[in-house]
C-alpha positions in Angstrom: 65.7 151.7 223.9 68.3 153.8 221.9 70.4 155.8 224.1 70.2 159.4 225.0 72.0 162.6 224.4 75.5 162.3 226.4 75.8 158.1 226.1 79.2 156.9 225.5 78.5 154.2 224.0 79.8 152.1 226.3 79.0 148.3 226.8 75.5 147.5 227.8 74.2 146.7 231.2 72.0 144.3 230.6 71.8 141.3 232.2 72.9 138.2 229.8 75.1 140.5 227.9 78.5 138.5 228.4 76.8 135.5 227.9 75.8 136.6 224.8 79.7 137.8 223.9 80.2 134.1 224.4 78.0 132.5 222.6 78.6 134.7 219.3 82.3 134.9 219.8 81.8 130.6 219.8 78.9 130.8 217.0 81.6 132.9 215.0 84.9 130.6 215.8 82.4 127.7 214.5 81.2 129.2 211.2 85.1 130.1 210.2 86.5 126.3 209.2 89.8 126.2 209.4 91.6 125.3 205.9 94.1 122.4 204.9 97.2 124.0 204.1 97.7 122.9 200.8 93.9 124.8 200.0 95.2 127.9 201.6 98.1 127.9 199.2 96.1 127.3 196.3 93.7 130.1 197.3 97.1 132.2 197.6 98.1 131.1 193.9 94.6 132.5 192.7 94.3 135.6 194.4 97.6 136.1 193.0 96.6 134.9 189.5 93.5 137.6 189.7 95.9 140.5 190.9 94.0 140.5 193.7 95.0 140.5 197.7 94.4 137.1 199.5 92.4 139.2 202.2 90.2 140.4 199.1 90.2 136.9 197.7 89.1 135.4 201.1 86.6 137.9 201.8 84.6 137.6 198.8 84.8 134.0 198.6 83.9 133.5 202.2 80.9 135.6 201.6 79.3 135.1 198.4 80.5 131.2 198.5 81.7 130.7 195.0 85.3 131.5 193.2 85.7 134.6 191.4 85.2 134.4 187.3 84.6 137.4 186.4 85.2 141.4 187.0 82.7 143.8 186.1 84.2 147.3 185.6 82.5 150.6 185.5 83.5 152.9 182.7 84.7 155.3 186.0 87.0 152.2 187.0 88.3 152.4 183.9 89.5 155.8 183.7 87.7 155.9 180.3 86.5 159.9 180.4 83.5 160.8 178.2 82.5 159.3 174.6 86.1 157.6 175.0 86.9 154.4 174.5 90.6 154.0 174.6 92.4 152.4 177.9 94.9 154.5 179.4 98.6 152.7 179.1 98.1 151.3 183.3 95.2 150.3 183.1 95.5 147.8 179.8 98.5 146.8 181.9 97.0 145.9 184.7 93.7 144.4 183.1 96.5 141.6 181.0 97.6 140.2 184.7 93.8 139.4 185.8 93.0 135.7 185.2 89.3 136.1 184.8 86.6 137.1 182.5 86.3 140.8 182.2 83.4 143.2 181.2 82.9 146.6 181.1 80.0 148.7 181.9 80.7 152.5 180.1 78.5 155.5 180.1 76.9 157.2 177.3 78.3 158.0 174.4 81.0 155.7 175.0 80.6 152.6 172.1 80.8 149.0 174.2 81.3 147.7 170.9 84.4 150.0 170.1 85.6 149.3 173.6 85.5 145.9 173.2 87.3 145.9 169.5 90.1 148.5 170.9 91.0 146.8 174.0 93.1 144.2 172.4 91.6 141.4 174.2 91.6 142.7 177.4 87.8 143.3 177.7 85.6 140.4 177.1 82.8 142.1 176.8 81.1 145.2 177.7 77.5 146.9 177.6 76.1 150.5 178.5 76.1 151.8 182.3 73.0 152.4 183.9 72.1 155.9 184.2 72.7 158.0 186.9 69.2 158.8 187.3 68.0 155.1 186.2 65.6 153.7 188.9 66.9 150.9 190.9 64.8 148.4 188.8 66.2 149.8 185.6 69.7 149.4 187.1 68.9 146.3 188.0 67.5 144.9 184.7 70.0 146.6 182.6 72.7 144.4 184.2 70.6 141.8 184.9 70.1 141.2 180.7 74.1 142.0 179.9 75.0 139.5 182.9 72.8 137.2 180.7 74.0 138.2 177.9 77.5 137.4 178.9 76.2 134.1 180.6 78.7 135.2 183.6 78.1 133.4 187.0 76.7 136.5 189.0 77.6 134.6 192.1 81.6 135.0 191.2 81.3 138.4 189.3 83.1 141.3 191.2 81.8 144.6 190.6 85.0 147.2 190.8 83.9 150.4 191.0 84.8 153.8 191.2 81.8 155.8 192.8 79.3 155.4 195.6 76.7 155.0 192.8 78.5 152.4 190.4 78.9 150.1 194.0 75.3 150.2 194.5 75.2 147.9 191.0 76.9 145.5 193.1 73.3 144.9 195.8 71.7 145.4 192.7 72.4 142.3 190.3 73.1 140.2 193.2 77.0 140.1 192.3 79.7 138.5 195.0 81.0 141.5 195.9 82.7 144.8 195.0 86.4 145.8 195.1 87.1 149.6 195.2 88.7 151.3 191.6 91.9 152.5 193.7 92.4 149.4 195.0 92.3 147.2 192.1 94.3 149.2 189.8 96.8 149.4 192.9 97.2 145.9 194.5 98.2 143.9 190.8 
């Protein structure tokens, strides 16, 4: 029964409730093993070797189940603005301390080609965006082929992203998870 007009939203009263506290506060303690030391500190070493927080690191790893290997980045991400296909001084910076593959997604009339060929080596690889108005099974097909295309382990790609629409890519081609642009660009 949802709760009316006025509810507090305080705990419920129904009967079993602690019990049930319990037994998912046990359930929960259970699922999170707790590490070696030495494999914490190697996990430290390659969130750091990404430019990535450990809390990130842990996160995504703890929830997709497999290391990272790749970044996706949206054209957004990027700060690549329209047709461009040059990377701003920061971001080229940023992308040379990131010890994993990375691809680019860019909006039209940005070249992936040219992006790729003018990044110096700092994107692997890089294909169009889906459209803003593509269905979610053309945005899901469109990076389903470049993921294939790229032969990149969707299970360890990180989508970063810097719109509500570009993170939806993320539930889309299945990837391990998604890192907000700001904090990306930020935390190396």
């Amino acid at each position: 029964m949802t709760p009316g007009p006025g509810h507090n939203g305080g705990p419920t009263m129904e009967p079993g409730a602690s019990w049930r506290r319990t037994a998912w506060t046990k359930a929960r303690e259970a699922l999170l093993p707790s590490l070696p030391l030495e494999v914490v500190r190697l996990r430290v070493k390659r969130a750091e070797r990404l430019g990535i927080d450990y809390r990130t690191y842990a996160t995504i790893r703890a929830t997709s189940g497999h290391d990272i290997v790749a970044f996706l980045f949206s054209g957004n991400a990027l700060e690549l603005r329209r047709g461009a296909t040059e990377l701003p001084d920061a971001v080229a910076a940023r992308l040379e301390r990131t010890d994993a593959a990375r691809l680019a997604a860019v909006y039209r009339p940005a070249d992936p080609a040219a992006l790729v060929a003018g990044a110096g080596g700092r994107i692997d690889a890089a294909t169009q965006a889906p459209a803003f108005t593509d269905s979610w099974a053309a945005m899901r097909d469109r990076l389903d082929a470049a993921l294939a295309d790229w032969r990149a382990a969707r299970a360890g790609t990180v989508l970063v992203a810097a719109t509500a629409v570009e993170r939806d890519w993320c539930a889309a081609a299945r990837l391990a998870g998604t890192i907000p642009a700001e904090r990306f660009f930020v935390s190396g």
